[in-house]
C-alpha positions as CSV (number, residue, x, y, z in Angstrom):
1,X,28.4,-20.7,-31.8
2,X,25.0,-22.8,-31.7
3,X,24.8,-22.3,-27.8
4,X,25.1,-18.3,-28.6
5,X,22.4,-18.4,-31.5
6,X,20.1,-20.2,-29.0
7,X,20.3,-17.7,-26.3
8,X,20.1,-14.7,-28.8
9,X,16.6,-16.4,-29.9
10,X,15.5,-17.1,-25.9
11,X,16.7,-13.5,-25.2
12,X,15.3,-11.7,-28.5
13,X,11.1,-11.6,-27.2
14,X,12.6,-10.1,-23.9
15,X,14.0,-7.5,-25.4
16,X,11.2,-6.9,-28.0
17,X,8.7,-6.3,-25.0
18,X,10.9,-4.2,-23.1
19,X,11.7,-1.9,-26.1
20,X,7.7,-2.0,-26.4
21,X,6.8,-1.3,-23.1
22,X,9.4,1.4,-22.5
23,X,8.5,3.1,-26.2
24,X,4.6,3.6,-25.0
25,X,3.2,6.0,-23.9
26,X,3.9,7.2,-20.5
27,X,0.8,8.0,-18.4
28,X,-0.3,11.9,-18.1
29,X,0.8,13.7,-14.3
30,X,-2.4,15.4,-13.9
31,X,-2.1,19.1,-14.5
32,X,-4.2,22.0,-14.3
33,X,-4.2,25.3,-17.0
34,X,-1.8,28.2,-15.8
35,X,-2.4,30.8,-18.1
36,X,-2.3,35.0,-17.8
37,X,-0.9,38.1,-18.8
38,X,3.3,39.5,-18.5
39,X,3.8,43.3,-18.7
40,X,6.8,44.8,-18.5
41,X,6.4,48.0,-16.7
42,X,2.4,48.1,-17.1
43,X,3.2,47.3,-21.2
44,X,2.5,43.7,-22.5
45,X,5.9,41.8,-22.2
46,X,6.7,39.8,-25.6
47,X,9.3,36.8,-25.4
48,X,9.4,36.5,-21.2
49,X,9.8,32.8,-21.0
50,X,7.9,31.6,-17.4
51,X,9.3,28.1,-16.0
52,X,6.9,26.5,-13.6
53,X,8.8,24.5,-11.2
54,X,6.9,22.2,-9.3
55,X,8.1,21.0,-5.7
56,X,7.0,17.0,-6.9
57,X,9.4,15.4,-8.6
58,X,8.1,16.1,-12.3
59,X,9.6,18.2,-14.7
60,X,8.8,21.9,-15.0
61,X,6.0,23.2,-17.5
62,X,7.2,26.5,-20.1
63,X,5.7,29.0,-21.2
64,X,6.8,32.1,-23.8
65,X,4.2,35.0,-23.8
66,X,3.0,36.5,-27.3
67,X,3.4,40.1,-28.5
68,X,0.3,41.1,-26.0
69,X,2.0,39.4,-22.9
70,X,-0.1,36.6,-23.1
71,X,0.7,32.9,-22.1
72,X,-0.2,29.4,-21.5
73,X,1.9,27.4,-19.9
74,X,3.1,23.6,-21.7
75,X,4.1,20.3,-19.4
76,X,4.7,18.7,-22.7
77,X,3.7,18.9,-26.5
78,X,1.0,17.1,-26.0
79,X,-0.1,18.3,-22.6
80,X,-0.4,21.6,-21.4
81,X,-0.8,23.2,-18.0
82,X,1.8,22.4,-15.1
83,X,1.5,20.2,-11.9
84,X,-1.2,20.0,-9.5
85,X,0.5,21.1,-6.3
86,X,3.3,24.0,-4.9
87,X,5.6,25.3,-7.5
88,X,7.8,28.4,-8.4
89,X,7.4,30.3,-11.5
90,X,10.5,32.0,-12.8
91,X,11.1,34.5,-15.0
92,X,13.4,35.2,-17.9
93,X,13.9,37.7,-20.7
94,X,16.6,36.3,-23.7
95,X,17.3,38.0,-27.1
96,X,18.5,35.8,-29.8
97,X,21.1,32.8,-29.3
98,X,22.6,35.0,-26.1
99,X,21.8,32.4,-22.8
100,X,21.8,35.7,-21.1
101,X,18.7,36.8,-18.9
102,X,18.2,40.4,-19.2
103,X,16.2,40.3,-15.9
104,X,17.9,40.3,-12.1
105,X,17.8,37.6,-10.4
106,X,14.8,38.6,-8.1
107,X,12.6,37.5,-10.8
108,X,14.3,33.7,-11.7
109,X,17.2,31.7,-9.7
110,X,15.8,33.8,-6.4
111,X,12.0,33.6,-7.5
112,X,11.2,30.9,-4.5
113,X,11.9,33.9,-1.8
114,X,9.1,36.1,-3.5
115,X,5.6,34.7,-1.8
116,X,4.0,36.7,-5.6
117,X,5.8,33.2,-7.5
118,X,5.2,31.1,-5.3
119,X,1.7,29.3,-7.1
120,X,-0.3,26.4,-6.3
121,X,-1.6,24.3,-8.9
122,X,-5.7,23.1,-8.4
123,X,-7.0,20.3,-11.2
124,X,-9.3,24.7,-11.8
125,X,-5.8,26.3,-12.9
126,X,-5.3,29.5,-12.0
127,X,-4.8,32.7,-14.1
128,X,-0.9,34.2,-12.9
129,X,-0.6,38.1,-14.4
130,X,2.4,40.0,-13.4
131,X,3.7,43.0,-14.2
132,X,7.8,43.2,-13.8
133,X,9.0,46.3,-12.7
134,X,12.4,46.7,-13.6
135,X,14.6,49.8,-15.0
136,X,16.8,48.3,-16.7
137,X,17.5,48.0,-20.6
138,X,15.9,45.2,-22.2
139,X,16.4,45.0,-26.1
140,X,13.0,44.2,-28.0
141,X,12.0,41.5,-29.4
């Protein structure tokens, strides 16, 4: 029991410092500001969510546009913009707690095969409008 005791007090610091180190604060990816405009039929979108999904291997920025179609795009709560380099935006329309995406697939899981989504990230941003033309029904907001 005394040879366990010792070895929890020789292992303790360890595992102090590796709690500490891996609880700090991870370093920013550098990002540049993605912002712009989402109509819907030449009529300011609200609620399109846009993914920005970057070729590295970092995770994808979000944004949601506002009741004038307007957005800017997030990497995480305390950053925003999305990562410097290629990446596909996608598109996507929900209503409520429905996972359903009231746009075709043209606009999301098949974005990379339009050249319009495919965006490159500069440490300037760049200002993505788009205007989704699409006849389908789409419940507001």
């Amino acid at each position: 029991m005394v040879y366990k005791l010792i070895e929890f007090q020789r292992i303790l610091p360890l595992v102090a410092v590796a709690l500490l180190v891996g609880c700090s604060e991870s370093p920013e990816i550098p990002t540049g500001e993605v912002y712009g405009t989402i109509t819907l039929n030449g009529q300011p979108a609200e609620g399109v969510s846009l993914t920005f999904v970057p070729d590295a291997p970092v995770r994808p920025s979000l944004a949601i546009t506002d009741s004038n179609g307007r957005y800017a795009a997030r990497f995480v709560s305390n950053q925003s913009g999305v990562a410097l380099g290629p990446c596909v935006v996608e598109l996507g329309i929900y209503r409520g707690d429905s996972p359903r995406n009231y746009l075709p697939k043209q606009f999301n899981s098949q974005a990379a095969n339009n050249p319009d989504f495919q965006l490159d990230i500069t440490e300037d941003g760049l200002e993505f409008n788009y205007d989704i033309v699409y006849d389908g029904q789409i419940p507001p907001p």
